[in-house]
C-alpha positions as CSV (number, residue, x, y, z in Angstrom):
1,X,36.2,-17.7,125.1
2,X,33.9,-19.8,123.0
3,X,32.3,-18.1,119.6
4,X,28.4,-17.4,120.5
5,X,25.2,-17.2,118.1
6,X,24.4,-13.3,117.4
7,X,21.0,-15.0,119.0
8,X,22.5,-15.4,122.1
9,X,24.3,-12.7,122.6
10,X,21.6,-10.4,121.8
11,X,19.6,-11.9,123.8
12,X,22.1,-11.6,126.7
13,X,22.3,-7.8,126.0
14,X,18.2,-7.5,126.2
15,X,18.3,-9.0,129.7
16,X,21.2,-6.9,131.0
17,X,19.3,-3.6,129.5
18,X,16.0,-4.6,130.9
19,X,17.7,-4.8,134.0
20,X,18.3,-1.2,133.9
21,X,15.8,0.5,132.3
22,X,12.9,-2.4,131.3
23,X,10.0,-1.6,133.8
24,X,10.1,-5.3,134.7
25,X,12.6,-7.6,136.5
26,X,15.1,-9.2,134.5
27,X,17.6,-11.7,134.4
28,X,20.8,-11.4,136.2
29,X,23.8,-12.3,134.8
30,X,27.4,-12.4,135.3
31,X,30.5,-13.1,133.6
32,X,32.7,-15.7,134.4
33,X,34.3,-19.0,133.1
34,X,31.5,-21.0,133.8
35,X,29.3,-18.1,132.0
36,X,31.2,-17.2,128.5
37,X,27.9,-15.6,127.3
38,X,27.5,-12.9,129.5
39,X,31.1,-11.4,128.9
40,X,31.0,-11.5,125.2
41,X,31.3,-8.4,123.3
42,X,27.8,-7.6,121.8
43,X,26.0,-4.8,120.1
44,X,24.0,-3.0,123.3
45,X,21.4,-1.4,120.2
46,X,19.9,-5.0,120.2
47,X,18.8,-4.6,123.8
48,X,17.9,-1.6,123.5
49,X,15.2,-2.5,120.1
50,X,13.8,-5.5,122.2
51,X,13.2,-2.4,124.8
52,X,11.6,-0.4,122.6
53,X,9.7,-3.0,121.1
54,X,8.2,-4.5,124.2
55,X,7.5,-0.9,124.9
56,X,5.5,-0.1,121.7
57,X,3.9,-3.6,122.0
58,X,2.7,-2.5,125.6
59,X,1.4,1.2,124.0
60,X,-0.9,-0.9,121.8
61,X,-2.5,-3.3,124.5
62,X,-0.4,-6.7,122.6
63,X,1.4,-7.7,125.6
64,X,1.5,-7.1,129.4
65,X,3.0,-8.9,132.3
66,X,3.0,-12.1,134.3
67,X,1.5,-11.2,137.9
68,X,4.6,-10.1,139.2
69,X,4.8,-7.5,136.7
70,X,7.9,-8.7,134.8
71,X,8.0,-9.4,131.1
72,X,9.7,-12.3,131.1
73,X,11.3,-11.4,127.7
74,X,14.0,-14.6,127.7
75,X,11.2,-16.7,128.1
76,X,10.6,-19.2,125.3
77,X,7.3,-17.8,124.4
78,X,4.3,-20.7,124.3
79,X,1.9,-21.2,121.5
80,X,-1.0,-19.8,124.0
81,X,1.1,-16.6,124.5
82,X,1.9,-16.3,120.8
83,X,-1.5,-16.8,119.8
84,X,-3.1,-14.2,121.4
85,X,0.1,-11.6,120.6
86,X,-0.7,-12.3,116.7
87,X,-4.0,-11.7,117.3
88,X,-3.8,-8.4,119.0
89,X,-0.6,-7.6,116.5
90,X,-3.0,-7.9,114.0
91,X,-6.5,-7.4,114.9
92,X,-7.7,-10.7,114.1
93,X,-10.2,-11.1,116.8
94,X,-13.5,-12.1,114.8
95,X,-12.0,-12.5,111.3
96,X,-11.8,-16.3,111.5
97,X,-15.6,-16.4,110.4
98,X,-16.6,-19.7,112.0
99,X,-15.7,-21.3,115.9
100,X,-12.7,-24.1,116.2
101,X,-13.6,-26.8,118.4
102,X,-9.6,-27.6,120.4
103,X,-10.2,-30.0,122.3
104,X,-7.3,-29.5,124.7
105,X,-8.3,-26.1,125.5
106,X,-10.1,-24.9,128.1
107,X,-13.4,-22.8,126.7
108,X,-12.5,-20.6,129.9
109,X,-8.7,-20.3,129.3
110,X,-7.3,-16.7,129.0
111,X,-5.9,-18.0,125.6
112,X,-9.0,-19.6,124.6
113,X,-10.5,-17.1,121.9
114,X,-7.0,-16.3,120.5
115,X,-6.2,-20.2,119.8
116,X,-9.4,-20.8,118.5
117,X,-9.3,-17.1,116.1
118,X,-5.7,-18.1,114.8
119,X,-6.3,-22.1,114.5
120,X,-9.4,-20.7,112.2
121,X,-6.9,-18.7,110.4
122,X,-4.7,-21.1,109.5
123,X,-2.3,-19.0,110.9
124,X,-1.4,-21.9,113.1
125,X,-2.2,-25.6,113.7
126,X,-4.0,-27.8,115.6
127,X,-3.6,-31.3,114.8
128,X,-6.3,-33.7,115.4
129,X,-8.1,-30.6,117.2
130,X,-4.9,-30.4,119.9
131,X,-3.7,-27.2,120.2
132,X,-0.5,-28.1,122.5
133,X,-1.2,-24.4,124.3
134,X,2.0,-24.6,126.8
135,X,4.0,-25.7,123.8
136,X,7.7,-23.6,122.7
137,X,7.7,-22.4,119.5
138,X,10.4,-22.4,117.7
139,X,12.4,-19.2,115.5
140,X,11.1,-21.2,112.1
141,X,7.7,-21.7,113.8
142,X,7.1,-18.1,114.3
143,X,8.7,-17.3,111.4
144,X,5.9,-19.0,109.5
145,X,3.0,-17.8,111.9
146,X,3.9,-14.3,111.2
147,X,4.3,-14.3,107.4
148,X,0.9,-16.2,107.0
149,X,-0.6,-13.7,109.6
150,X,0.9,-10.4,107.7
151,X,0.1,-12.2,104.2
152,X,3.8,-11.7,103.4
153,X,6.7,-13.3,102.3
154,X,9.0,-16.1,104.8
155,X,12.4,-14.2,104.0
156,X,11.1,-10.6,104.5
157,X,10.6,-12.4,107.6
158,X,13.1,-14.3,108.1
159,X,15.3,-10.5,107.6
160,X,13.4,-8.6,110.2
161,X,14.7,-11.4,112.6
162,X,17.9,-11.6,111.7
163,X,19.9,-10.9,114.8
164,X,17.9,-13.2,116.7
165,X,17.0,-16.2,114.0
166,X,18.4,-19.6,114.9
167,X,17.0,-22.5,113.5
168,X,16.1,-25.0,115.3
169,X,16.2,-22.8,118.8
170,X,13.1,-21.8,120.5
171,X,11.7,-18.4,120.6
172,X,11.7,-16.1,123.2
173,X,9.3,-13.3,124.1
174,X,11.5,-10.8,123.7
175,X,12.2,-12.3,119.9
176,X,8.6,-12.3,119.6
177,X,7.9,-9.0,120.6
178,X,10.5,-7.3,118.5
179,X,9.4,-9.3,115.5
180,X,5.8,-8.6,116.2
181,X,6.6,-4.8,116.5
182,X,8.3,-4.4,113.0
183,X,5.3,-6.7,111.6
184,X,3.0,-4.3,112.7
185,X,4.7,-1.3,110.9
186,X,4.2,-3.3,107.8
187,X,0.3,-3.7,108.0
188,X,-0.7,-2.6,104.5
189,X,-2.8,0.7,104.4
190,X,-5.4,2.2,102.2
191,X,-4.6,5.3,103.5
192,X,0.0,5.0,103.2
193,X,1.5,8.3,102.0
194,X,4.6,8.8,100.1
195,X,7.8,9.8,102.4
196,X,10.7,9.7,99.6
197,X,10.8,9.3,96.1
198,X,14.7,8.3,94.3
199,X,15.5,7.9,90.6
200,X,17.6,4.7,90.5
201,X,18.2,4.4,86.9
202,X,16.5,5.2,83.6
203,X,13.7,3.5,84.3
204,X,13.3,3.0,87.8
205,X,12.2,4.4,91.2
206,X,12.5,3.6,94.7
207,X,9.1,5.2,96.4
208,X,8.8,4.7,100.2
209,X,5.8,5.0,101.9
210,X,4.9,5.2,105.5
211,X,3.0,2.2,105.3
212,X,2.9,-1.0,102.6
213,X,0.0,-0.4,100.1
214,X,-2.6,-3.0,100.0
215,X,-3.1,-5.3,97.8
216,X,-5.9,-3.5,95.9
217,X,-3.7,-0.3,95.3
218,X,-1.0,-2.3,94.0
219,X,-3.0,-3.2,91.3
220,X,-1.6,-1.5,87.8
221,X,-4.8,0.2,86.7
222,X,-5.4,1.6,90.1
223,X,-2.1,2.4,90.6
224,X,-1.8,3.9,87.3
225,X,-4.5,6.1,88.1
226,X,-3.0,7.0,91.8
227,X,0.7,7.8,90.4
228,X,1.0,10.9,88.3
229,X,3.9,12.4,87.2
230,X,5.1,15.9,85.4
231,X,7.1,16.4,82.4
232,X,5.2,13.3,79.9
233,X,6.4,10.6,82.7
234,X,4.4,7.7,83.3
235,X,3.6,4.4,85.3
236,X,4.5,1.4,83.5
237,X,3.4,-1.2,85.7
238,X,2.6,-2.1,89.2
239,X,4.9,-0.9,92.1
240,X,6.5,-3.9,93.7
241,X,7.4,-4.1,97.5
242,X,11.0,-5.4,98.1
243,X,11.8,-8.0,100.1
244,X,12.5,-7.5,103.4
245,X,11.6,-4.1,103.5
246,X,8.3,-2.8,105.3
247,X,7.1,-0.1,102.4
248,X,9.7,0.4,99.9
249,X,9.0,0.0,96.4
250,X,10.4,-0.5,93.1
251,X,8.4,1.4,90.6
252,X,9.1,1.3,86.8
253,X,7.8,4.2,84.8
254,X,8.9,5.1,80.9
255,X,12.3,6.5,79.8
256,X,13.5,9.4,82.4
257,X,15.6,12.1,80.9
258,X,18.6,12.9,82.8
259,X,18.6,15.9,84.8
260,X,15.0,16.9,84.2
261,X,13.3,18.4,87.7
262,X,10.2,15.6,88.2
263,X,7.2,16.0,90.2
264,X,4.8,13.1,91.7
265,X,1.6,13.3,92.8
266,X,-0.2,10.2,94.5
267,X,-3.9,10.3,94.8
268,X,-4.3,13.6,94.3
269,X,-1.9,14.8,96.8
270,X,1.7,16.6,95.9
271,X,3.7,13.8,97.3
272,X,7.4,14.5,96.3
273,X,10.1,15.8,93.8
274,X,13.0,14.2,92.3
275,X,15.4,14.4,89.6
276,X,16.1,12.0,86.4
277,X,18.5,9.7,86.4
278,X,19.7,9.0,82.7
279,X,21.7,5.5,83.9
280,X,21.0,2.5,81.6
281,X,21.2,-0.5,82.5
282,X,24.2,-2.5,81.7
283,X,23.0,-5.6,79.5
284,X,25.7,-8.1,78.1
285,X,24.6,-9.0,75.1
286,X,21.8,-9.7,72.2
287,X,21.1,-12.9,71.0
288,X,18.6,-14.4,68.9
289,X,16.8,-17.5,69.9
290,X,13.8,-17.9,67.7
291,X,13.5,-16.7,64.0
292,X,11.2,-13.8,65.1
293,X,12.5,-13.4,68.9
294,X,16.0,-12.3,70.4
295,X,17.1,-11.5,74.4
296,X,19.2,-8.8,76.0
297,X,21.4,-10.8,78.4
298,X,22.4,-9.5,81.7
299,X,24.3,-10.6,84.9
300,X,24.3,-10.6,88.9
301,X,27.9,-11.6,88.8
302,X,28.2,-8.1,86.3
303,X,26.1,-6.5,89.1
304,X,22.7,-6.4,87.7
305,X,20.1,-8.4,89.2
306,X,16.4,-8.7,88.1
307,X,13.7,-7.2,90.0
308,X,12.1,-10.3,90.2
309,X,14.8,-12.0,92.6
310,X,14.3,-8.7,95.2
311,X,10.7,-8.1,95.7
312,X,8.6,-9.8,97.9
313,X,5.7,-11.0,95.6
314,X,8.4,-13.0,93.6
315,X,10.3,-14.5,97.1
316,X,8.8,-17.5,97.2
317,X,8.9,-18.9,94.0
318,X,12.3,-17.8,93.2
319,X,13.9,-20.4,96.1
320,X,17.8,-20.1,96.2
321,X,18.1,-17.3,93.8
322,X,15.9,-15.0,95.8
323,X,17.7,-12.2,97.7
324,X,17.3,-9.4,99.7
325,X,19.2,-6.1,99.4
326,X,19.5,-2.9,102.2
327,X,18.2,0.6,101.2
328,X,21.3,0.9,98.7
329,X,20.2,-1.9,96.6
330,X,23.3,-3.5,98.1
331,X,23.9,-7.6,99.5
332,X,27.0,-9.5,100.4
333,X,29.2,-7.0,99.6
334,X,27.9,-5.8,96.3
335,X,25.5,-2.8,95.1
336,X,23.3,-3.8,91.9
337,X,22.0,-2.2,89.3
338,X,17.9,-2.9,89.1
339,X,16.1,-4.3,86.5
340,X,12.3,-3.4,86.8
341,X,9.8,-4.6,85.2
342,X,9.7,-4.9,80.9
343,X,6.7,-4.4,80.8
344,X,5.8,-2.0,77.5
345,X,9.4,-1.5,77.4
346,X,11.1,-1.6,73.3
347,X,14.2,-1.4,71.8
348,X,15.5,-1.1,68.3
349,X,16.7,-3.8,65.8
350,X,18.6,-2.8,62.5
351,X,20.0,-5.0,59.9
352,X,23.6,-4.4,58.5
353,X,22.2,-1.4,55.8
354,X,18.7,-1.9,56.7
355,X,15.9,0.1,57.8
356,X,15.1,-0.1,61.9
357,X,12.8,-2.0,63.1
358,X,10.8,-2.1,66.9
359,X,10.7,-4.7,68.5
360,X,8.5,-5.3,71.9
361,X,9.3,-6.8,75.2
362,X,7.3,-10.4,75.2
363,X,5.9,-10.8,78.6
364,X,7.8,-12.9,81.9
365,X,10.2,-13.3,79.6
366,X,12.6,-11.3,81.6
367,X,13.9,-13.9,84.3
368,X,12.7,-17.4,83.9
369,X,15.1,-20.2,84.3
370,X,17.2,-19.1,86.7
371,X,18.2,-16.6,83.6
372,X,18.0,-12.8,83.3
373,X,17.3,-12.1,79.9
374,X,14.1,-10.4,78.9
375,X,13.2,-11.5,75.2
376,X,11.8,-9.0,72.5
377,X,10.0,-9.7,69.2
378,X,9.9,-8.4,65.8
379,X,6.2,-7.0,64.3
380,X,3.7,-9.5,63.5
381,X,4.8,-11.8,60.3
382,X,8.8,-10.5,60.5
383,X,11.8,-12.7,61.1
384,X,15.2,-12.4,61.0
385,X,17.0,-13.2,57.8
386,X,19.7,-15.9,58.3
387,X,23.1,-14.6,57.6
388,X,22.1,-10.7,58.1
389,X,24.0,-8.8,60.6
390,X,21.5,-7.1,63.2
391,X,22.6,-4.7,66.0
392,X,20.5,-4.0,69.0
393,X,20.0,-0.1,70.7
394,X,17.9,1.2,73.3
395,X,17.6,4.5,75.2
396,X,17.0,2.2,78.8
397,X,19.8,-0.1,78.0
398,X,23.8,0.1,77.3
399,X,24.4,-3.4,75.6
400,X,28.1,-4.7,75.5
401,X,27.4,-6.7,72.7
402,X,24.8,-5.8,70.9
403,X,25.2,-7.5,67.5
404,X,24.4,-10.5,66.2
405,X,24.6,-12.6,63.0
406,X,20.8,-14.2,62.3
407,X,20.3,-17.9,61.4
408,X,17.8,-20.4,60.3
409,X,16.1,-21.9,63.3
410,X,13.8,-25.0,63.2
411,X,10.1,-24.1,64.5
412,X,9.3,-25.9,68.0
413,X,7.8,-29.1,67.7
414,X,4.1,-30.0,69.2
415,X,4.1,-33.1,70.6
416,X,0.6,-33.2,72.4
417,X,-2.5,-31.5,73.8
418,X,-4.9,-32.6,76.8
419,X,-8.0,-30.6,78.0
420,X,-7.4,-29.4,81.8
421,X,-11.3,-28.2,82.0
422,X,-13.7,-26.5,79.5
423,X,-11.4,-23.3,79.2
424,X,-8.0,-24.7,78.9
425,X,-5.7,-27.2,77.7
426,X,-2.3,-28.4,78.4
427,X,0.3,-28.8,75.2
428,X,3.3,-30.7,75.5
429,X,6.6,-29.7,73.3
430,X,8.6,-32.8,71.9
431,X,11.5,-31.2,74.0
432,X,12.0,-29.3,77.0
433,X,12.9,-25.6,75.4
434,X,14.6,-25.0,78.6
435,X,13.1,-21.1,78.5
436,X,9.7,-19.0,78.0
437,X,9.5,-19.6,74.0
438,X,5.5,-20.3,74.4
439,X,5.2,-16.6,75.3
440,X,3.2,-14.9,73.4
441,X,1.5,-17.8,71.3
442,X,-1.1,-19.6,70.3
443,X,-2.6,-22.6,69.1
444,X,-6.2,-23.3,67.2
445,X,-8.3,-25.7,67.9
446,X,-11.0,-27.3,65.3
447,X,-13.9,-29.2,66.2
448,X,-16.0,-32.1,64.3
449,X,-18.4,-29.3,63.2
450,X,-15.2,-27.2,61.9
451,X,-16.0,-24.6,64.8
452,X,-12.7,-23.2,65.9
453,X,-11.1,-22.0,69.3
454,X,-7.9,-19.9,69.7
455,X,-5.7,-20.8,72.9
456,X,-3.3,-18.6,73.7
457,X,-0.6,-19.7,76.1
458,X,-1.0,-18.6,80.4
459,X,2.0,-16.6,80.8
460,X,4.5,-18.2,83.4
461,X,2.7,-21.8,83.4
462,X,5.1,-23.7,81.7
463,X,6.9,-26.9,83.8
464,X,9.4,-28.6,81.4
465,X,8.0,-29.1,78.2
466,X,4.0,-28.2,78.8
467,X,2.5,-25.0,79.2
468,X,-1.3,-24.2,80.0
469,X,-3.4,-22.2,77.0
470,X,-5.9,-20.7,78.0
471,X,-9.3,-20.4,75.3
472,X,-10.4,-16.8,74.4
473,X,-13.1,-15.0,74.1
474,X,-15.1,-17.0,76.7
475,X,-14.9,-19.6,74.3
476,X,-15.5,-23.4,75.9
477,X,-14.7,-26.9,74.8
478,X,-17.2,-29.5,74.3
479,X,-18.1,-32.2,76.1
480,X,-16.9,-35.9,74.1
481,X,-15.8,-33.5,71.2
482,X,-12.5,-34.3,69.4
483,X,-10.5,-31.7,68.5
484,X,-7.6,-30.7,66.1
485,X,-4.7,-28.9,67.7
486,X,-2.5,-26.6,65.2
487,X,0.3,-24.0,66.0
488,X,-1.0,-20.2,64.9
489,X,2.1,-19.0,63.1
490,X,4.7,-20.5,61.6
491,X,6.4,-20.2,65.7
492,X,5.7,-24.6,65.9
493,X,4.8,-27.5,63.7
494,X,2.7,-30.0,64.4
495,X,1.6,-33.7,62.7
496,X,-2.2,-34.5,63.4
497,X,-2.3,-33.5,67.1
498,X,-5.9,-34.3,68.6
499,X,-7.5,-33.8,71.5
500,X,-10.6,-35.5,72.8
501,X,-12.6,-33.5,75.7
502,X,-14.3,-36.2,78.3
């Protein structure tokens, strides 16, 4: 028997099922040698979650039949059919704000107002105004049409599908309607309520709602103001949807105490208990890589893995390395430990018979570079002595190899500054640092008249060797002005560095 695509064969199960309990007619098919398909050995649950898809799709007026009542579902769906699915799926009708002229669409089509509401979108295309309504779409196609129409990520996506996704292959309506299904459970709500609440680590917890938040109540202060908890515990940043999940979260809050009975309450409401988890997180080792800055290493391969690679804001922008894991934290065979987010987060440096010192996350520091390794710097106007013996601790962190011998290291070298528009400007390093070492500082800027700006660097912008710095306190450059660029800090040098503002 020949080796067929989990695509295939699920879809072969989907028609047998609907053949026996779908309230539509549905393929026949036998097994033989001329037929390998039908007499493979295939998981009958996939049938049966096309069933209840189509089912649930039918509930809430997305889909109905052809006119002899059937479904159709191993179909390759069209672009008219999908159109007006996404629509529904999503209530979209109206929400493109202005008409799209198609020309090869009939103004009296069925499809008609759905092509022209999800060309408007941008949800799909129509180049040179053709719409191509009787067109296939293909499993990357609607991949794509969903994830723009949801607003989410291509690989949470791309996961929901997973027992049907074939590139290359058209979709069917059965595909669509099972993706379309789980989309819709993942509509962000304003009004999603907590249904369980887990302590994954010292400083982490996975909160599922019944429903994705929206984008308004993911927002730290709000959601600082929404998530209270007993016992001194608190928010420490935004909670972060994980990829390929439809409303779990990762939610960092300060140091839990082991054992200790919590209690959350979200907007008011007594949403759920849960008990500390003391685990810290396993970090590899400190090393120092400026003369006021040093990292906590730490490893997938060890099983730890940044939040950044697992949630679904991050997915995009994190290309190979991004990942998604089940609700154990588990993927190919492995179950990680989860970073979340550094944000206010401090540990404690001591020199060899010295006095301790805090030292405080710097920010997206703490996986850039394909690199897990948050960095952390000592109190304004403090370095590291060269040749002085400094051991790192932390009451969120269990560090393999947490000491390290300081040494003399040459400030960065500015190589060049540009203006990008009125409010920032572009410097260029004479090397690549190959990791986040502008975090955190600035530069000044002095004009003809001796008036000065401060510049302080846009976290996460830097590509290569140039980063973007953005001016404070609504400061603006001037018009045809030349300026002076200098590092602030003894962080960079720099050798009569100008800048001239068109």
């Amino acid at each position: 028997m020949k080796k067929i695509s989990n695509k295939m064969a699920a879809l072969i199960v989907a028609a047998t099922v609907g053949a026996t309990s779908l309230p539509f007619a549905a393929m026949n098919v036998q097994a033989n040698d001329a037929n390998p398909l039908a007499a493979a050995a295939v998981n009958p649950a996939i049938g049966q979650d096309i069933k209840a898809a189509i089912d649930e799709l039918i509930r809430l007026g997305v889909v109905d039949g052809y006119e002899d009542q059937s479904i159709r579902e191993n179909n390759p769906i069209t672009r008219a059919e999908l159109a007006k699915m996404i629509a529904l799926t999503f209530g979209l009708n109206g929400k493109a704000g202005s008409s799209v002229a198609l020309s090869d669409v009939d103004p009296n089509a069925w499809y008609s107002p759905y092509a022209a509401e999800i060309v408007g979108l941008g949800i799909m295309q129509a180049d040179n105004g053709r719409f191509a309504p009787q067109a296939t779409v293909t499993d990357e196609e609607l991949v794509q049409f969903v994830a723009k129409a949801l607003k989410r990520d291509v690989n949470s996506v791309i996961h929901w599908l997973k027992d049907y996704y074939s590139a290359g292959q058209n979709a069917s309506r059965g595909e669509a309607a099972y993706l379309l299904q789980t989309a819709h459970k993942a509509i962000p709500s304003d009004n999603a309520k907590i249904t369980s609440v887990k302590s994954l680590n010292a400083i982490t917890l996975i909160v599922t709602f019944d429903a994705p938040l929206t984008s308004a109540n993911e927002l730290f202060d709000k959601a600082k103001a929404d998530f209270s908890f007993s016992e001194g515990l608190t928010l420490t940043n935004m909670p972060r949807l994980k990829t390929g999940s439809t409303a779990t979260y990762i939610v960092p809050t300060s140091v839990q105490k082991a054992g200790t009975a919590y209690s959350l309450t979200y907007k008011g409401e007594r949403a759920a208990a849960f008990e500390g988890d003391g685990t810290k997180l396993d970090m590899t080792q400190a090393s120092q890589v400026t003369d006021d800055t040093f990292e906590l290493e730490s490893l997938k391969t060890a099983g730890v893995v940044d939040y950044g690679y697992i949630i679904s804001a991050y997915s995009a922008g994190r290309g190979a390395n991004a990942f998604v894991t089940d609700d154990n934290n588990g993927a190919d065979g492995s179950t990680y430990q989860v970073i979340s987010s550094m944000q206010a987060r401090q540990v404690t440096i001591t020199p060899e018979g010295g006095q301790p010192i805090v030292a405080k996350y710097v920010p997206f520091t703490q996986s850039t570079d394909g690199k897990q390794e948050p960095k952390f710097r000592l109190p304004e106007g403090q370095t590291l002595t060269p040749g002085v013996a400094y051991t790192v601790t932390s009451d969120w962190a269990d560090i393999a190899n947490p000491t390290f011998t300081a040494r003399s290291f040459a400030p960065l070298q500015l190589a060049g500054a540009e203006a990008v528009n009125e409010t920032s400007i572009n410097v260029a390093l004479a090397k690549d640092p190959g990791d986040e070492l502008f975090s955190g500082r600035s530069v000044e800027l002095t004009g003809p008249n001796g008036d000065k700006l401060i510049a302080t660097y846009k976290y996460s912008s830097r590509k290569g060797a140039a980063g973007v710095f953005d001016i404070q306190q609504n400061g603006k450059l001037t018009p045809g002005a030349t300026y002076a660029v200098t590092p602030v800090g003894a962080w960079a040098t720099a050798t009569a560095i100008t800048m001239s503002v068109k």
